[in-house]
N, CA, C and O atoms as a Tinker XYZ file with bonds, in Angstrom:
   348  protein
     1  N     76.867000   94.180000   69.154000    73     2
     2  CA    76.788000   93.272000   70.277000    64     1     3
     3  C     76.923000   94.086000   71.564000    63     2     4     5
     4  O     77.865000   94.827000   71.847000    81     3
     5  N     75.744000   93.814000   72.362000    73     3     6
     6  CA    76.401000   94.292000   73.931000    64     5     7
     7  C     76.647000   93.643000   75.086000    63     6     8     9
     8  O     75.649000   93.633000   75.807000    81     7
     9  N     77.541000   93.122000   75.522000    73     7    10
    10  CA    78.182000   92.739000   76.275000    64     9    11
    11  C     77.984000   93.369000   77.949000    63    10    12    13
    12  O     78.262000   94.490000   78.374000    81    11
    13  N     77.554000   92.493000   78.482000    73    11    14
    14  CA    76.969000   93.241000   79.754000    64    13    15
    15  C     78.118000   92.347000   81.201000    63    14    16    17
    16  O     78.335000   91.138000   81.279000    81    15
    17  N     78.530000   93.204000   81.941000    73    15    18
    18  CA    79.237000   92.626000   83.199000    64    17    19
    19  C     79.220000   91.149000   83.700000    63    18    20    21
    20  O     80.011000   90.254000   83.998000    81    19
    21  N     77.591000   91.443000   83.613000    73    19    22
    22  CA    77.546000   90.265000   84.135000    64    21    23
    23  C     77.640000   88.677000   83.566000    63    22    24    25
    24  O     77.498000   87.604000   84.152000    81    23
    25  N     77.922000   88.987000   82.263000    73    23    26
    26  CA    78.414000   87.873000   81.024000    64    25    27
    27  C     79.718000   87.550000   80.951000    63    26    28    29
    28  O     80.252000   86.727000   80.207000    81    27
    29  N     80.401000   88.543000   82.114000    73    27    30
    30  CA    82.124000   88.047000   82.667000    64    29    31
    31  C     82.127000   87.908000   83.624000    63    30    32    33
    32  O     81.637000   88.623000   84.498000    81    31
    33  N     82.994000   86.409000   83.762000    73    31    34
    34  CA    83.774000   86.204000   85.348000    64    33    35
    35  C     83.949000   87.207000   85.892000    63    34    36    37
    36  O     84.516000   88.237000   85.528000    81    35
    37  N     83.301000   86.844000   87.094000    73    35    38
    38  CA    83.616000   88.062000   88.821000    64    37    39
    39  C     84.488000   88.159000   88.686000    63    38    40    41
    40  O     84.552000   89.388000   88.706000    81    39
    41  N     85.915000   87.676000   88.448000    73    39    42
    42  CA    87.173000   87.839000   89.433000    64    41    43
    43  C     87.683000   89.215000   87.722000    63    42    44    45
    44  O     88.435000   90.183000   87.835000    81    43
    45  N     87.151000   88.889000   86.747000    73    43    46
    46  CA    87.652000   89.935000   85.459000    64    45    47
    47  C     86.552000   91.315000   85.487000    63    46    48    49
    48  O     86.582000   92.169000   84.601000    81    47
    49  N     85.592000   91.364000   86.662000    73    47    50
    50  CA    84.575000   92.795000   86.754000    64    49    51
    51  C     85.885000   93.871000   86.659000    63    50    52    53
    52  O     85.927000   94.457000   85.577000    81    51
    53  N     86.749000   94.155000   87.427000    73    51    54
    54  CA    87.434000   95.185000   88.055000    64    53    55
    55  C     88.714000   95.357000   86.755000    63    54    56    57
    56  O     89.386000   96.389000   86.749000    81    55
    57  N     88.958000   94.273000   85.707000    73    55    58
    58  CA    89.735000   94.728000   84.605000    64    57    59
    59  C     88.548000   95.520000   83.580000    63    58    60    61
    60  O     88.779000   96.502000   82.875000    81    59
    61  N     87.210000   94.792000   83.716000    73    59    62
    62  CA    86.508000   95.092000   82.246000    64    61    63
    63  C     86.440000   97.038000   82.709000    63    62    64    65
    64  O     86.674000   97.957000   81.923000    81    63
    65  N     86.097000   97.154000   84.020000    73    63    66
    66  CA    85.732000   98.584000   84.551000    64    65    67
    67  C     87.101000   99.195000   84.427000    63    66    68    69
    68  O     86.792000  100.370000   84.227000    81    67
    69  N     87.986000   99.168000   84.420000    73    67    70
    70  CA    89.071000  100.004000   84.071000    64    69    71
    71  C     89.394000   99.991000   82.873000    63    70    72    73
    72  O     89.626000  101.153000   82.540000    81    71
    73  N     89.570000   99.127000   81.834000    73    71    74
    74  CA    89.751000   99.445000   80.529000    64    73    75
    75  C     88.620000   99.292000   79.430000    63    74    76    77
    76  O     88.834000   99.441000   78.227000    81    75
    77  N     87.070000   98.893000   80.129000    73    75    78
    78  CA    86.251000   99.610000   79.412000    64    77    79
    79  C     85.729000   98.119000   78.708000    63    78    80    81
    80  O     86.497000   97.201000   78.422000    81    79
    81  N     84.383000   98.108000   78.522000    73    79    82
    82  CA    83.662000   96.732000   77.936000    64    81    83
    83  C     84.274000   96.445000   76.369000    63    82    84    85
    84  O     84.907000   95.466000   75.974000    81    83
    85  N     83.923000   97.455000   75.753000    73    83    86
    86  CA    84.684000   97.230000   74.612000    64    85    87
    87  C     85.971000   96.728000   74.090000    63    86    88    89
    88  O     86.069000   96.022000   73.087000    81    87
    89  N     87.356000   97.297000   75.129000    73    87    90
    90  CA    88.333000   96.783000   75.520000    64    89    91
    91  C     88.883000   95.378000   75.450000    63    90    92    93
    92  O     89.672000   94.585000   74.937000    81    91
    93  N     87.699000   95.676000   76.523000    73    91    94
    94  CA    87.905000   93.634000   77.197000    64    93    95
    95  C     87.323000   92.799000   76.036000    63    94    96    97
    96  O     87.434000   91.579000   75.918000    81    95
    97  N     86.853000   93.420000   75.419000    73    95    98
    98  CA    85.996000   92.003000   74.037000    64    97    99
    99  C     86.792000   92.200000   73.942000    63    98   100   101
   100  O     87.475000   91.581000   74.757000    81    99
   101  N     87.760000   93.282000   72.868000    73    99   102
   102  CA    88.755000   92.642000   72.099000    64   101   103
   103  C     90.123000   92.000000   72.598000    63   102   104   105
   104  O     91.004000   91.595000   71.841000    81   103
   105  N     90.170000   91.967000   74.108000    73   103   106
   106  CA    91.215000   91.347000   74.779000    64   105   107
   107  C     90.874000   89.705000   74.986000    63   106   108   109
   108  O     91.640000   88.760000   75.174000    81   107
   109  N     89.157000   89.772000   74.853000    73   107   110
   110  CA    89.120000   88.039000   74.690000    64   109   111
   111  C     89.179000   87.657000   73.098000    63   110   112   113
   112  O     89.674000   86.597000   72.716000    81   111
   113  N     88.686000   88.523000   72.309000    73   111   114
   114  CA    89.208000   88.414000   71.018000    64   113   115
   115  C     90.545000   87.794000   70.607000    63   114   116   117
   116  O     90.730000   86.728000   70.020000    81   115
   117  N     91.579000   88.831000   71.109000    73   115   118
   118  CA    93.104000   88.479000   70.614000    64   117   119
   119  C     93.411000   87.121000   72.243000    63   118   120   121
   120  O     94.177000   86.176000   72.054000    81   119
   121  N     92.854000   87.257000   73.342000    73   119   122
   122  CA    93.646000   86.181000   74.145000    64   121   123
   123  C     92.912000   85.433000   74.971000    63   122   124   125
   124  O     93.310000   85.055000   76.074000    81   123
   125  N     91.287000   85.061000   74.256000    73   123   126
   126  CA    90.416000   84.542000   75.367000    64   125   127
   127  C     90.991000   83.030000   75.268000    63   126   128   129
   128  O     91.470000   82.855000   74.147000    81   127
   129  N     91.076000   82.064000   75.965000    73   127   130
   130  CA    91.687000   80.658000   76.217000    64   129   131
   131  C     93.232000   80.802000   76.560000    63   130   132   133
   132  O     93.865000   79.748000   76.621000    81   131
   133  N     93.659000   81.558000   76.706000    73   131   134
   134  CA    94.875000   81.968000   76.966000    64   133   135
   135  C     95.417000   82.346000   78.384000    63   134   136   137
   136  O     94.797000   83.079000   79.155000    81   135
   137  N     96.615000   81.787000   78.654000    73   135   138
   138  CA    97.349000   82.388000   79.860000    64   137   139
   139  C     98.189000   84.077000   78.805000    63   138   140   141
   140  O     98.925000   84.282000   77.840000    81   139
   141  N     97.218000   85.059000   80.117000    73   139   142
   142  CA    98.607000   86.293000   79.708000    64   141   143
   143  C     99.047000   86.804000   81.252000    63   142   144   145
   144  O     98.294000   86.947000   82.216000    81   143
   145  N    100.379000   87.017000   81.194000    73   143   146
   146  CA   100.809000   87.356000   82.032000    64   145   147
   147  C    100.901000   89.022000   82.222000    63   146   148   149
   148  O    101.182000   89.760000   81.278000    81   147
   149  N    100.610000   89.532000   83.651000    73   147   150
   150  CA   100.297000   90.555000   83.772000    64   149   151
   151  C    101.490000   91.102000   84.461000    63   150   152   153
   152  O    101.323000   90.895000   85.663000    81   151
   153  N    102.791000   91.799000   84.220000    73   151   154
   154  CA   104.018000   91.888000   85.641000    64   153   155
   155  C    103.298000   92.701000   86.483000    63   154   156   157
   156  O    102.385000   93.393000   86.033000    81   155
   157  N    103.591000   92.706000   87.648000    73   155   158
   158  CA   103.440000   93.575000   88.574000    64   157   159
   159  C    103.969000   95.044000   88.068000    63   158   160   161
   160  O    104.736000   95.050000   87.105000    81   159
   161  N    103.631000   96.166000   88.613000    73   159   162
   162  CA   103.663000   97.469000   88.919000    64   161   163
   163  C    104.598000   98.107000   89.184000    63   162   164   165
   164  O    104.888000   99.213000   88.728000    81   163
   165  N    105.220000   97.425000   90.015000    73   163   166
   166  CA   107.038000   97.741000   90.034000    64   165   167
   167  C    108.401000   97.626000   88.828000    63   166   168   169
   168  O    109.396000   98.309000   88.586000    81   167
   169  N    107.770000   96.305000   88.245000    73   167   170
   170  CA   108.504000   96.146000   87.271000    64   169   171
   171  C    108.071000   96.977000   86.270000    63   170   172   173
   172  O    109.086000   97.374000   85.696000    81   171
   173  N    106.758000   97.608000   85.587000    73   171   174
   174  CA   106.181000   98.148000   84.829000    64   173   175
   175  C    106.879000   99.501000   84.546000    63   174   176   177
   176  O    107.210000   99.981000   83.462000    81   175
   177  N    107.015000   99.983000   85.784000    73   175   178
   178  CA   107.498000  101.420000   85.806000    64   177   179
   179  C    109.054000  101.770000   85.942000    63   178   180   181
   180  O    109.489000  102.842000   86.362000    81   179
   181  N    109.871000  100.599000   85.481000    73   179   182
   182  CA   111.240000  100.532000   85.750000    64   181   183
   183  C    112.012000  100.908000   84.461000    63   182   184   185
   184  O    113.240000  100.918000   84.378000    81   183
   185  N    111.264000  101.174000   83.600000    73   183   186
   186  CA   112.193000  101.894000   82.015000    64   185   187
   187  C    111.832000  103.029000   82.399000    63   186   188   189
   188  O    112.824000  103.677000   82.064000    81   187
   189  N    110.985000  103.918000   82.961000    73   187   190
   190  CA   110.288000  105.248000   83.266000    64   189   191
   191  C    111.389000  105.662000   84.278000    63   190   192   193
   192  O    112.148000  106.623000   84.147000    81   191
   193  N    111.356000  104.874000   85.199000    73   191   194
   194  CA   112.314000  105.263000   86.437000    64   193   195
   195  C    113.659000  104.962000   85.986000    63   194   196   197
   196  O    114.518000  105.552000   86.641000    81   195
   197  N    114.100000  104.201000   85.040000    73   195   198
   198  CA   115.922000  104.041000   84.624000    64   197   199
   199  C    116.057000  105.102000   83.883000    63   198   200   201
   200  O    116.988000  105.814000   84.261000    81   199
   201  N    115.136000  105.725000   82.408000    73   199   202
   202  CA   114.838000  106.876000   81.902000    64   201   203
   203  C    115.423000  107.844000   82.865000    63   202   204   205
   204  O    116.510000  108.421000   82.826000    81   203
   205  N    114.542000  107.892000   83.667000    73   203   206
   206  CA   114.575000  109.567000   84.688000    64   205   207
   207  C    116.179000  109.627000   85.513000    63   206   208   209
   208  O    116.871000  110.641000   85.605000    81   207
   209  N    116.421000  108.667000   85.895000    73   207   210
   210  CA   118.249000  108.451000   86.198000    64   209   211
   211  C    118.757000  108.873000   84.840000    63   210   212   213
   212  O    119.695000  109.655000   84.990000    81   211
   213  N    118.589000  108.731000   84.058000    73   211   214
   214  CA   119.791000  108.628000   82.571000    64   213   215
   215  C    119.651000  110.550000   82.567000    63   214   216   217
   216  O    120.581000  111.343000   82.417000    81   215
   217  N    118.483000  110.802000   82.739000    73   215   218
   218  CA   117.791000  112.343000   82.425000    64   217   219
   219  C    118.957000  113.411000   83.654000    63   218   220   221
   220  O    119.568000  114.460000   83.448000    81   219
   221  N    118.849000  112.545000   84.875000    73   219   222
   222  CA   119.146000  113.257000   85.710000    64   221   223
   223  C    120.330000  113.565000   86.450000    63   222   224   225
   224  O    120.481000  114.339000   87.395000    81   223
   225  N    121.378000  112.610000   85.686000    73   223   226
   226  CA   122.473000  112.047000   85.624000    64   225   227
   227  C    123.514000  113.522000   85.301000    63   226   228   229
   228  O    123.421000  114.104000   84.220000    81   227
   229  N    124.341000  113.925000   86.239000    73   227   230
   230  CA   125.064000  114.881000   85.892000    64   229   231
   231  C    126.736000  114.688000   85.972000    63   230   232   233
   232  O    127.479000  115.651000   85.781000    81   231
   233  N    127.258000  113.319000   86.278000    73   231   234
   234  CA   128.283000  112.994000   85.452000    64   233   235
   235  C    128.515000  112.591000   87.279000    63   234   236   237
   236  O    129.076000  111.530000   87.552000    81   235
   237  N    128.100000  113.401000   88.269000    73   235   238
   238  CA   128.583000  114.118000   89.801000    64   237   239
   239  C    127.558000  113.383000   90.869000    63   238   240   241
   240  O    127.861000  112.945000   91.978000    81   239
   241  N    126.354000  113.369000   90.278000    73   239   242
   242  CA   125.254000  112.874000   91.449000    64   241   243
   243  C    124.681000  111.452000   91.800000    63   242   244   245
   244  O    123.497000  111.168000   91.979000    81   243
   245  N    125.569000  110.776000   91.847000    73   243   246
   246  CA   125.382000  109.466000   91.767000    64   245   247
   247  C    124.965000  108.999000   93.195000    63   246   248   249
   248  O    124.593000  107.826000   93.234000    81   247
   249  N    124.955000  109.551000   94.152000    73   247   250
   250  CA   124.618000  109.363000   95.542000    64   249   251
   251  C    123.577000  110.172000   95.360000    63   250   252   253
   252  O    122.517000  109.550000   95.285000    81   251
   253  N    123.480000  111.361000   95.258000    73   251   254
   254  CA   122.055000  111.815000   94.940000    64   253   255
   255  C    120.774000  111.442000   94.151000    63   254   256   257
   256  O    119.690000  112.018000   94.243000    81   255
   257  N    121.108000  110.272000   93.276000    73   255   258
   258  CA   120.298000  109.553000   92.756000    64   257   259
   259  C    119.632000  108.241000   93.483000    63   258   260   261
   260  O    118.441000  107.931000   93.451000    81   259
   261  N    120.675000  107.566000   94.130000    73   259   262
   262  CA   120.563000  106.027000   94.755000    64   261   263
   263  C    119.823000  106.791000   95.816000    63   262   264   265
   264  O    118.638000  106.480000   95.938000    81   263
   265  N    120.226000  107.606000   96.504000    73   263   266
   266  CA   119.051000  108.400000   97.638000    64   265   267
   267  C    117.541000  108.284000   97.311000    63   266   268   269
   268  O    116.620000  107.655000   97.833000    81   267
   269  N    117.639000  109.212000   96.142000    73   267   270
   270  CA   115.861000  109.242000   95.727000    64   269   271
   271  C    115.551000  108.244000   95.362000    63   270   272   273
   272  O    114.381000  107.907000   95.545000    81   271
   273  N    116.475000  107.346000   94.687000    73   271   274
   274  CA   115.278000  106.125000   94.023000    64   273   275
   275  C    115.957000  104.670000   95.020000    63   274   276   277
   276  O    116.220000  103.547000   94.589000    81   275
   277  N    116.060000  105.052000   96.052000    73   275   278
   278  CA   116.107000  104.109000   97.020000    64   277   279
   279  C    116.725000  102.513000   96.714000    63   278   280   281
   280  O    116.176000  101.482000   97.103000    81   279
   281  N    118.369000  102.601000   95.692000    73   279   282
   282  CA   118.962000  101.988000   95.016000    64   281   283
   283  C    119.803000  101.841000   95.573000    63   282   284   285
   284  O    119.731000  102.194000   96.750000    81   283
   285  N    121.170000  101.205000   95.053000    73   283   286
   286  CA   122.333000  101.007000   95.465000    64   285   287
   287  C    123.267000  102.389000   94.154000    63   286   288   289
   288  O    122.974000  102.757000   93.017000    81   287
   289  N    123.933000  102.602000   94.713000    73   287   290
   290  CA   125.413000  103.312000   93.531000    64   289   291
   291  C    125.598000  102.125000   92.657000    63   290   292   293
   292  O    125.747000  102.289000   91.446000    81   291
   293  N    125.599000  101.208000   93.068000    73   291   294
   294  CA   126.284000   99.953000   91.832000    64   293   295
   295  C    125.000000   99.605000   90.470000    63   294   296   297
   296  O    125.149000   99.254000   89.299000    81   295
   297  N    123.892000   99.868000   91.208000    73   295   298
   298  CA   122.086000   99.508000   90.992000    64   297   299
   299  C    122.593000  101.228000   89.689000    63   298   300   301
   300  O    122.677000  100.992000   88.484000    81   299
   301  N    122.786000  102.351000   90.080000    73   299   302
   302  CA   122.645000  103.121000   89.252000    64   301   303
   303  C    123.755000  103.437000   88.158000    63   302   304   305
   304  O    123.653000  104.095000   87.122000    81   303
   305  N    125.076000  102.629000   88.816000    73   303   306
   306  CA   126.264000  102.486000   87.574000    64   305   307
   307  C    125.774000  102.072000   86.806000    63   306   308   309
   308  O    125.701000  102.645000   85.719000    81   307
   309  N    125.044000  100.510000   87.121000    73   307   310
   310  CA   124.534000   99.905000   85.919000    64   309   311
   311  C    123.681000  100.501000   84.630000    63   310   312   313
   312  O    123.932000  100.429000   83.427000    81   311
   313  N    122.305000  101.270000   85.507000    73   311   314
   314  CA   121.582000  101.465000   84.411000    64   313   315
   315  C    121.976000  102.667000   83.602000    63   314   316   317
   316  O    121.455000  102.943000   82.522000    81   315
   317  N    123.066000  103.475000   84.267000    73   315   318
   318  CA   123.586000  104.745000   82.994000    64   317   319
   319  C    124.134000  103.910000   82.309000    63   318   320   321
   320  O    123.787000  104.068000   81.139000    81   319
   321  N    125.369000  102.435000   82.525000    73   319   322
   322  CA   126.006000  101.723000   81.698000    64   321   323
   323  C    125.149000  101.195000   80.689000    63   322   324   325
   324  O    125.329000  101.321000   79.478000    81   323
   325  N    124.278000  100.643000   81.202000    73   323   326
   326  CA   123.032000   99.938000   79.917000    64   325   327
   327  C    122.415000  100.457000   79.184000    63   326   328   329
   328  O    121.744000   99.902000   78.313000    81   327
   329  N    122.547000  102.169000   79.461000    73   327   330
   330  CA   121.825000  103.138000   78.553000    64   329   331
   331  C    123.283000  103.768000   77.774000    63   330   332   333
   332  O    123.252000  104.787000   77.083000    81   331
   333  N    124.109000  103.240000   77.941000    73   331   334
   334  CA   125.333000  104.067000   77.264000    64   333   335
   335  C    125.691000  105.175000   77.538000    63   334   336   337
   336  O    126.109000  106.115000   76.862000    81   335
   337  N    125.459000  104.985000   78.841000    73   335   338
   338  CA   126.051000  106.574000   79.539000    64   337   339
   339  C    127.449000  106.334000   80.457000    63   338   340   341
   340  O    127.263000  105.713000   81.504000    81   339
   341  N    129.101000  106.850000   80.107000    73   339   342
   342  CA   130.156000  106.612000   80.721000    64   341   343
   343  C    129.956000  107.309000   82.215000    63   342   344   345
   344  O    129.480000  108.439000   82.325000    81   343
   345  N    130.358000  106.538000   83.312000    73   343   346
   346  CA   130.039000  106.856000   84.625000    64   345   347
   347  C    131.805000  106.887000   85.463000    63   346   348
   348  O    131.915000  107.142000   86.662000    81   347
């Protein structure tokens, strides 16, 4: 089967072109009639960015962290606490 652009909704051109025609069939495959929710970008990258705190975490730099990732000290107690790291 080939599946051509223009056999998808305008407003889905700019998903099929980033993850590819083939892709997108099987994304209407598994969720065509379906609400899926997409989070935003910020939230996406927030196990990557709590990760890299847990990584960078030297028992001492806890102001040096809330600096770079533009947090609170309490914002970075938490996520060493939730990763099981004693602060």
């Amino acid at each position: 089967m080939n599946i051509l652009m223009e056999d998808i909704p305008y407003e889905l051109h700019a998903m099929a072109e980033i993850i590819g025609m083939k892709n997108f069939e099987e994304i209407a495959k598994l969720y065509g009639g379906t609400t899926v929710y997409i989070p935003v970008h910020r939230k996406v990258i927030l196990g990557e960015r709590n990760r890299e705190i847990v990584r960078q975490y030297n028992g001492k730099n806890v102001d040096k962290l809330r600096i770079k990732y533009g947090i609170t000290s309490q914002q970075i107690r938490k996520i060493l606490t939730d990763n099981g790291v004693s602060n």
